[in-house]
C-alpha positions as CSV (number, residue, x, y, z in Angstrom):
1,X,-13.1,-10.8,-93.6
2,X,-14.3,-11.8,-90.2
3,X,-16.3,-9.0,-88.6
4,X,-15.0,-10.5,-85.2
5,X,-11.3,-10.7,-85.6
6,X,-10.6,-7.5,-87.1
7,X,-8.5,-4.9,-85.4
8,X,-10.5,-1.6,-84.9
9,X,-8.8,0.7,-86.7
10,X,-10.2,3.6,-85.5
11,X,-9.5,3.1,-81.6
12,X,-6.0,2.5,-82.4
13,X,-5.5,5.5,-84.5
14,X,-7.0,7.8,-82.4
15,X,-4.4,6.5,-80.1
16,X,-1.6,6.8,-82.0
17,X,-2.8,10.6,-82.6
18,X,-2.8,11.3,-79.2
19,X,0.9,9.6,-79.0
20,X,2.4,11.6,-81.6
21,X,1.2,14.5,-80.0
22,X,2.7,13.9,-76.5
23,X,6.1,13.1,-78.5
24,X,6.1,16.5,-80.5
25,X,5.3,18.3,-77.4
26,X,7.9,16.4,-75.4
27,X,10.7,17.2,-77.9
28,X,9.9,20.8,-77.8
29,X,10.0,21.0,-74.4
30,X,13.1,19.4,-74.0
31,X,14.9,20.4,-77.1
32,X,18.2,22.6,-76.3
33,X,18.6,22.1,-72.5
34,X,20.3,19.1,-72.6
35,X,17.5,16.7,-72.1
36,X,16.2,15.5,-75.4
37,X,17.1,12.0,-74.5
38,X,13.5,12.5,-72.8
39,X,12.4,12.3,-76.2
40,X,14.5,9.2,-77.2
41,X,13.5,7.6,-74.1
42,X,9.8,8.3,-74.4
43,X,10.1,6.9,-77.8
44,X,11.9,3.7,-76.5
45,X,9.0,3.0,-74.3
46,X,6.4,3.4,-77.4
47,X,8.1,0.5,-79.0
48,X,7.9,-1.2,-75.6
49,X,3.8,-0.7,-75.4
50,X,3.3,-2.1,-78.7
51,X,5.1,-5.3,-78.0
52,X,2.9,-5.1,-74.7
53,X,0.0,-4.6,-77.3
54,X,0.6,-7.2,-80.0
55,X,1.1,-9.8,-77.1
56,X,-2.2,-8.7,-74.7
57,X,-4.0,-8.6,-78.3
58,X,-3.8,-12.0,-79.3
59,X,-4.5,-13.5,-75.9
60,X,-7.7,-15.2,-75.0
61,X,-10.3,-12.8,-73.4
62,X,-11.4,-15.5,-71.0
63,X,-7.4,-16.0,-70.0
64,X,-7.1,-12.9,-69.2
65,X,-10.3,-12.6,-66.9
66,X,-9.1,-16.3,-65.3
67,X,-6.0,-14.4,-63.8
68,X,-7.0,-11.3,-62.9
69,X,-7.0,-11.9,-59.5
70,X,-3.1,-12.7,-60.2
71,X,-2.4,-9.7,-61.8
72,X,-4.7,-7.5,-59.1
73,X,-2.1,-9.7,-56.1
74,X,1.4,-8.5,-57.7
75,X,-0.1,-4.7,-58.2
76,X,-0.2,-4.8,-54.8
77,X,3.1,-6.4,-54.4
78,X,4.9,-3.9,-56.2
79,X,3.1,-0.9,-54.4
80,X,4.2,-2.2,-51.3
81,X,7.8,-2.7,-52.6
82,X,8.0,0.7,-53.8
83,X,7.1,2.1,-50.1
84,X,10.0,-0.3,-49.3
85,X,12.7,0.2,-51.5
86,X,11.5,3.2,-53.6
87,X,13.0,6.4,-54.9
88,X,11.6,9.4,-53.6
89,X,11.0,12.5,-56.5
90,X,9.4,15.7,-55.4
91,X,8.3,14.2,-52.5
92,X,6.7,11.4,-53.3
93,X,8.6,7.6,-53.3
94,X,6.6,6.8,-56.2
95,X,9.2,4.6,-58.1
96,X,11.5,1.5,-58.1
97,X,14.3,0.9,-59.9
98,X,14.1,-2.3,-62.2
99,X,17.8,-2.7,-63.7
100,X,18.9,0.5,-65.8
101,X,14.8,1.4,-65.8
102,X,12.8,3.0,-63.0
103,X,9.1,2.2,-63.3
104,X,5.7,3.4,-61.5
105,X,4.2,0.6,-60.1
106,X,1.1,2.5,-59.3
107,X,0.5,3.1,-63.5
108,X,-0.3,-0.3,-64.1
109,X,-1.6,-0.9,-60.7
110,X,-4.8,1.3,-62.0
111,X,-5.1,-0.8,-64.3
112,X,-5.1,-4.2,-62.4
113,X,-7.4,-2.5,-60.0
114,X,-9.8,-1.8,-63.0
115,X,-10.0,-5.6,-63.9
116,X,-10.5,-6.9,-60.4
117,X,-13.8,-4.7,-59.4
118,X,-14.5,-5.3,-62.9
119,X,-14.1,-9.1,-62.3
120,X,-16.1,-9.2,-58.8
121,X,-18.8,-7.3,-59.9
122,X,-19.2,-9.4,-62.8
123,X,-19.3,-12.4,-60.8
124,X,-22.8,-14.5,-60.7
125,X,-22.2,-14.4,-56.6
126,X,-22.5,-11.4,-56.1
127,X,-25.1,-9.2,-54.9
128,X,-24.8,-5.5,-55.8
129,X,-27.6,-4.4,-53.2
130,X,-25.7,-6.8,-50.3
131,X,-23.5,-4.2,-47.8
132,X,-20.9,-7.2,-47.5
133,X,-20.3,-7.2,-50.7
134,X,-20.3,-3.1,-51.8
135,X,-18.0,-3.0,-49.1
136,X,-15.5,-5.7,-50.8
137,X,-16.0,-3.5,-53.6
138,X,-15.5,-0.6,-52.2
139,X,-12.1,-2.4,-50.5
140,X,-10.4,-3.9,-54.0
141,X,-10.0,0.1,-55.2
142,X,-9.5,1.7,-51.8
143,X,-6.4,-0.5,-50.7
144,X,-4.1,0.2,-53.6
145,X,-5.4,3.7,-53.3
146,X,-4.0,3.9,-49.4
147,X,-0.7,2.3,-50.3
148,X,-0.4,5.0,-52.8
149,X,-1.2,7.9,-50.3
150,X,0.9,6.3,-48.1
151,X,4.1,7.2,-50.8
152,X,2.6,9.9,-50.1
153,X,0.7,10.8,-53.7
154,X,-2.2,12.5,-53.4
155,X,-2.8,13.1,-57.3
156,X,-2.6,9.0,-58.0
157,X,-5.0,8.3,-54.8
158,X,-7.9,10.7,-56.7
159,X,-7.6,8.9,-59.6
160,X,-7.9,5.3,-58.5
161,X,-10.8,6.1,-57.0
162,X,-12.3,7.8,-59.6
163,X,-13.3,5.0,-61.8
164,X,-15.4,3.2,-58.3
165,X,-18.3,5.1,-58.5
166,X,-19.0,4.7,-62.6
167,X,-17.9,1.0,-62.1
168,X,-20.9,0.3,-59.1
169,X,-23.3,2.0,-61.0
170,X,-22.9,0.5,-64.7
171,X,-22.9,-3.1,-62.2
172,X,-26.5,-2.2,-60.9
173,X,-26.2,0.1,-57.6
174,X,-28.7,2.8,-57.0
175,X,-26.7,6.0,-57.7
176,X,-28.3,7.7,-54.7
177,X,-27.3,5.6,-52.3
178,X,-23.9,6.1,-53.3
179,X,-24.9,9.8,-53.5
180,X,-25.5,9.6,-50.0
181,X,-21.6,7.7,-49.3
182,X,-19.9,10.4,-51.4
183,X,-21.6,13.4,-49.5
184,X,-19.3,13.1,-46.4
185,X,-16.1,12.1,-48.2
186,X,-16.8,14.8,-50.5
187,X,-16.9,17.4,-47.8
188,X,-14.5,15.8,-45.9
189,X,-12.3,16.4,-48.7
190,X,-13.0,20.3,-49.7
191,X,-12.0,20.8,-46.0
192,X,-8.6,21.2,-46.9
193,X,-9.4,24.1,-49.1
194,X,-11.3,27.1,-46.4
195,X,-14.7,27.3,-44.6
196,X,-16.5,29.4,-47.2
197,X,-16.2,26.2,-50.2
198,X,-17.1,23.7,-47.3
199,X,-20.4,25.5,-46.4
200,X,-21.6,26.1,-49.9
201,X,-20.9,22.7,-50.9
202,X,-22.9,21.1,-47.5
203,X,-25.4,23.5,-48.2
204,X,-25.5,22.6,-52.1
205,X,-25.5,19.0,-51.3
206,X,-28.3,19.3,-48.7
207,X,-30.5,21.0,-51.4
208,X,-29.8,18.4,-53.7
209,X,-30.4,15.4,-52.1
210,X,-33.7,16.9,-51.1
211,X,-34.9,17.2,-54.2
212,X,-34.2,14.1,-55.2
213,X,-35.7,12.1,-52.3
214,X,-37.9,14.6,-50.3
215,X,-38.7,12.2,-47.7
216,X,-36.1,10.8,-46.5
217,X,-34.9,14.7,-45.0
218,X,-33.4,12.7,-41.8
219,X,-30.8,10.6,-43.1
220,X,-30.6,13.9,-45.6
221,X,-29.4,16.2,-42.6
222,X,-27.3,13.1,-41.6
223,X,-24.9,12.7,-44.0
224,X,-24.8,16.5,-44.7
225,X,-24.1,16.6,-40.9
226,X,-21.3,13.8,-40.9
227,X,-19.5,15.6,-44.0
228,X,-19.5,18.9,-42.3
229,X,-18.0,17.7,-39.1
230,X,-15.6,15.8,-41.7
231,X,-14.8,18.8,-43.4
232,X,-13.9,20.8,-40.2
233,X,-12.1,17.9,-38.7
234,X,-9.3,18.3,-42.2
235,X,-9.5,22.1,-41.8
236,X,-8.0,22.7,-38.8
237,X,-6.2,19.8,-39.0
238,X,-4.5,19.8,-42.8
239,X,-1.6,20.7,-42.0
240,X,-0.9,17.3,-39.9
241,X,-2.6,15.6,-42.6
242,X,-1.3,16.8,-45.8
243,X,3.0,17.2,-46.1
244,X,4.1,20.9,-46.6
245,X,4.3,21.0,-50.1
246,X,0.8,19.8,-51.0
247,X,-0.6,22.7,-48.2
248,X,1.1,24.8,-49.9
249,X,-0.6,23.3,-53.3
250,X,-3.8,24.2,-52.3
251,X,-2.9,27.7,-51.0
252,X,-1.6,28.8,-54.2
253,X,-4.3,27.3,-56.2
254,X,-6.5,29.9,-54.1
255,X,-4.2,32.7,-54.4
256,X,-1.5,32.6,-56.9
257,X,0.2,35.5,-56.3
258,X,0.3,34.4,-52.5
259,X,4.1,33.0,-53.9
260,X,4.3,33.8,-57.5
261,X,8.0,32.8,-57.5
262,X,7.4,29.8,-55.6
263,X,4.6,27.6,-54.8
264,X,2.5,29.6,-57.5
265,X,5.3,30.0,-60.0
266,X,4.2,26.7,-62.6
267,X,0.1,27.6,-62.0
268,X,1.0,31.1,-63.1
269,X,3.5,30.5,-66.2
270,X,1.2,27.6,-67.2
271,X,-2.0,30.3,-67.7
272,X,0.4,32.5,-69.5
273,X,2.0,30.1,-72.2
274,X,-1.5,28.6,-73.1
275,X,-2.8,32.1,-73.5
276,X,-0.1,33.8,-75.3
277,X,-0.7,30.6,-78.0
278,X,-3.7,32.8,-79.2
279,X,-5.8,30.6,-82.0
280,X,-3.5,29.1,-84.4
281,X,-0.2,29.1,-81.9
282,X,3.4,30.4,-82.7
283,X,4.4,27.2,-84.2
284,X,6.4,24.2,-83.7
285,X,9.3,24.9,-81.2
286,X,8.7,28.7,-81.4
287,X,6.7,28.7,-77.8
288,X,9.1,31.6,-75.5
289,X,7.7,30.1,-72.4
290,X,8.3,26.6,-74.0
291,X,12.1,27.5,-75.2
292,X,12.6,29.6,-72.8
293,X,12.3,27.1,-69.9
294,X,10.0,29.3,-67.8
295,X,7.7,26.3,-66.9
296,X,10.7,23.7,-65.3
297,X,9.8,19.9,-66.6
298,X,7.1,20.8,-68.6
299,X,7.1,17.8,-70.2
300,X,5.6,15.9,-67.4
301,X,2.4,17.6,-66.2
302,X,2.5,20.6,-68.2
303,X,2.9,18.9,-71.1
304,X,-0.8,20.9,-72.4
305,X,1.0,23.7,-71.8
306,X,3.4,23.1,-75.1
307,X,0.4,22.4,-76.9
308,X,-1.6,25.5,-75.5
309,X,1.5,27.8,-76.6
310,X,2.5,26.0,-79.8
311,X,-0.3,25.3,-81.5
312,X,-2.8,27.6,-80.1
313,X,-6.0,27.2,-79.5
314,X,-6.8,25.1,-82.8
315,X,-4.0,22.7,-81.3
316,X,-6.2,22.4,-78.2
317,X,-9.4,21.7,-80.1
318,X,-7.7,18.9,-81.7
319,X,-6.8,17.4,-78.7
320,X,-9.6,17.6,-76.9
321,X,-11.2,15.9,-80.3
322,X,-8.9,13.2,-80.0
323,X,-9.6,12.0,-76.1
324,X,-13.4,12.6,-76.8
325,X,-13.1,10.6,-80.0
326,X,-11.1,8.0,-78.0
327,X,-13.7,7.9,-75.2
328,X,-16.6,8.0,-77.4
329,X,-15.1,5.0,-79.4
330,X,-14.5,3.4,-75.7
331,X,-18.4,3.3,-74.5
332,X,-19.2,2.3,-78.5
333,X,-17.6,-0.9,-77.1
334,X,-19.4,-1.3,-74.0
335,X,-22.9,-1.0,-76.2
336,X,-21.8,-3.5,-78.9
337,X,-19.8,-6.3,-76.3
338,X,-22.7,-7.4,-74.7
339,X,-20.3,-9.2,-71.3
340,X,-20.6,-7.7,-68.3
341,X,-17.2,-8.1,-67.1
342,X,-16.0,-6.7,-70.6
343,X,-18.6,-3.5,-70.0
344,X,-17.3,-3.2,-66.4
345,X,-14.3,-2.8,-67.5
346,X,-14.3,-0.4,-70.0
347,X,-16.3,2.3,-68.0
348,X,-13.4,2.1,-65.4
349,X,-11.2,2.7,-68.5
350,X,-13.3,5.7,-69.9
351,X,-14.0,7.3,-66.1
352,X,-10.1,6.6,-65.5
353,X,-9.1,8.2,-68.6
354,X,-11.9,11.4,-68.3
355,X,-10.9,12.1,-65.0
356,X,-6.8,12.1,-65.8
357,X,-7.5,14.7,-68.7
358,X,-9.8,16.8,-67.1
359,X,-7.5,17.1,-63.9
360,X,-4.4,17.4,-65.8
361,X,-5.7,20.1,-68.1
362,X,-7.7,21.4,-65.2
363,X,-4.8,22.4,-63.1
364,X,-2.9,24.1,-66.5
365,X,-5.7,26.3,-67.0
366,X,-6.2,27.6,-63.2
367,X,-9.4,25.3,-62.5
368,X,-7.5,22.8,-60.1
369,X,-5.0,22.6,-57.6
370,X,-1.5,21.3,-58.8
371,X,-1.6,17.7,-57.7
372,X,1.0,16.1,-59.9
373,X,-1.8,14.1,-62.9
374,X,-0.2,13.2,-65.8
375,X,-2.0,13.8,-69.3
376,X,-2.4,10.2,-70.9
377,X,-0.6,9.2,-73.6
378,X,1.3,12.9,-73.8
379,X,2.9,13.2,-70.6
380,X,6.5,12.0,-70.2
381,X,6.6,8.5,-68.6
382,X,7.3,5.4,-69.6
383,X,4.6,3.6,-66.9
384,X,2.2,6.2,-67.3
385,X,2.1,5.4,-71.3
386,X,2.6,1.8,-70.5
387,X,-0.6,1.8,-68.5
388,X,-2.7,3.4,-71.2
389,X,-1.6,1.4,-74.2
390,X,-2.3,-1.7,-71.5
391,X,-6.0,-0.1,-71.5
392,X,-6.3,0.1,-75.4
393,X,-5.1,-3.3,-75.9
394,X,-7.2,-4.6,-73.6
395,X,-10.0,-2.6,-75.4
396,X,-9.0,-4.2,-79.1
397,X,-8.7,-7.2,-77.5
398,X,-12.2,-7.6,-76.1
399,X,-13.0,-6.8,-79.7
400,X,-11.6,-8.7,-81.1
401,X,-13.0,-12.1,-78.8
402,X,-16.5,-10.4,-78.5
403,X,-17.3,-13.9,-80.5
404,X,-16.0,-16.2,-77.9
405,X,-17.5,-13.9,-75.2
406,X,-20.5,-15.2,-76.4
407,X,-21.6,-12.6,-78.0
């Protein structure tokens, strides 16, 4: 058989691992309230991702790259339409309604967003050390990412702009200077938290960019400088900036039992049904917090929380093997498809992916604030598991054409 055109088994079954996982976990947490249609529905929209798949995988890898710019154009589209004509849910007007469907526009839009920085930086024209052109970079992720904040979704902005940084530096940029661009947003940021994380992350980013380029102390103090004022600028002005609920995010992620029957409530029962899982869990629909409903729509965000309870640690360890295997199998890729458009865009896959898990899981355990990150491929959502079955076709797909890549 033909080394070229053979469908990698492995990526897809670690996939389909990771699926069957989410779909256990969402029937659990659904069963016997009423609303294990979620499970049906999740189900439905499976069967949906692999028509998506079968189609995306037989198409030309050079078809796909021609239209991207297409594809990148009606992301846009429909994140403008949803601010338009959108439905809001928990404060955000993150979906549209399509018919008798209501879809996330912002899902796939990731996705699109991916192809076209992958696509630009891949381009012969251009010139990763020109400022014109980092800025255009910079510009194709950070305007879907301001439509998105502008729903307003704070969570969904992090994330597409966590694969921009990987994506530039696998294209050729010097990681300092980039270093020296994520100082001040990064401090700008951690200004919404309090004073004491915003000095000893200046003071931690001062010491490390002095290390790393002693001489250039200057523009050093500079940027330390710029992200400080930054950082003050959002703390005494985050509650103009951010909307009351996602204040009151960040307060309880700080102190919990500030509002343990409120604000604090899903951070708290989250902790508790992961650790009451012990090692080997207390087995399949047996979870009290699960069954019990103490954690409401669980099957969204704290979907790792079913897992956590139900299958214990050991459950978790699998998991974790799976979207490491998955990952792992992901860069394996971008070492044997030797295209740079192809390699571009399967480190904005991996970094999109790495950050969604370590967020999501992240804000279960206690590490993060609650921001509203779905786990991929476990989470209930039909666009959320759309967008990442898109990303694994495209995957098997380059794979598959890796011949007529020219490689």
């Amino acid at each position: 058989m033909n080394q070229y055109n053979t469908l990698d088994g492995w990526l897809l079954g670690l996939m389909f691992g990771l699926i069957f996982l989410g779909l256990m976990a969402i029937y659990s947490a659904s069963n016997g309230v009423g609303s294990v249609d979620l499970f049906y529905k999740q189900l439905m929209w499976f069967g949906i991702g692999l028509i998506v798949m079968a189609m995306v995988y037989y198409l030309d890898t050079n078809i796909i790259k021609e239209y991207v710019v297409v594809y990148y154009i009606i992301g846009l589209i429909f994140l403008v339409l949803v601010l338009l004509f959108g439905t809001k849910v928990a404060g955000a007007t993150s979906w549209v309604r399509i018919g008798f469907i209501s879809i996330q526009p912002s899902e796939i839009a990731k996705v699109t967003t991916i192809l076209m920085l992958a696509k630009y930086l891949a381009t012969d024209d251009t010139d990763i050390t020109s400022p014109r052109h980092i800025l255009i970079a910079i510009a194709i992720a950070v305007v879907p990412a301001m439509l998105v904040m502008l729903q307003p979704d704070m969570g969904t902005t992090l994330t597409y702009l966590s694969y921009l940084f990987p994506v530039m530096i696998m294209a050729g940029f010097n990681a300092y200077y980039l270093m020296l661009f994520g100082v001040p947003v990064l401090l700008t940021v951690i200004g919404f938290f309090n004073i004491y994380l915003l000095l000893i992350f200046a003071l931690s980013s001062l010491v490390v960019l002095f290390l790393i380029k002693r001489r250039l102390y200057f523009s050093h103090f500079l940027v330390t400088a710029l992200g400080l004022a930054g950082g003050l600028f959002t703390l005494n002005s985050a509650s103009k900036i951010l909307q009351p609920h996602q204040m009151k995010r960040i307060q309880t992620f700080l102190d919990p039992m500030s509002d343990p029957l409120g604000a604090g409530y899903n951070a708290l029962q989250a902790k508790i049904a992961i650790g009451s899982g012990g090692f080997f869990g207390k087995g399949f629909l047996e979870g009290t917090q699960t069954q019990l409903r103490f954690i409401p729509a669980q099957w969204t965000d704290f979907i790792f929380c079913v897992i956590g309870e139900e299958l214990g640690l050991l459950g978790a360890i699998v998991l974790l093997s799976l979207f490491l295997a998955l990952l792992l199998r992901l860069l394996w890729m971008v070492s044997v498809i030797k295209n740079k458009f192809v390699e571009l865009t399967l480190v904005g896959f991996v970094s999109l992916l790495l950050v969604h898990v370590m967020i999501n899981i992240g804000m279960t355990i206690g590490l993060f604030p609650v921001i509203g990150v779905p786990l991929p491929f476990l989470s209930y959502g039909g666009s959320s598991l759309l967008g990442n079955m898109l990303m694994v076709a495209l995957a098997l797909n380059f794979n598959r054409n890796k011949r007529n890549l020219g490689y």
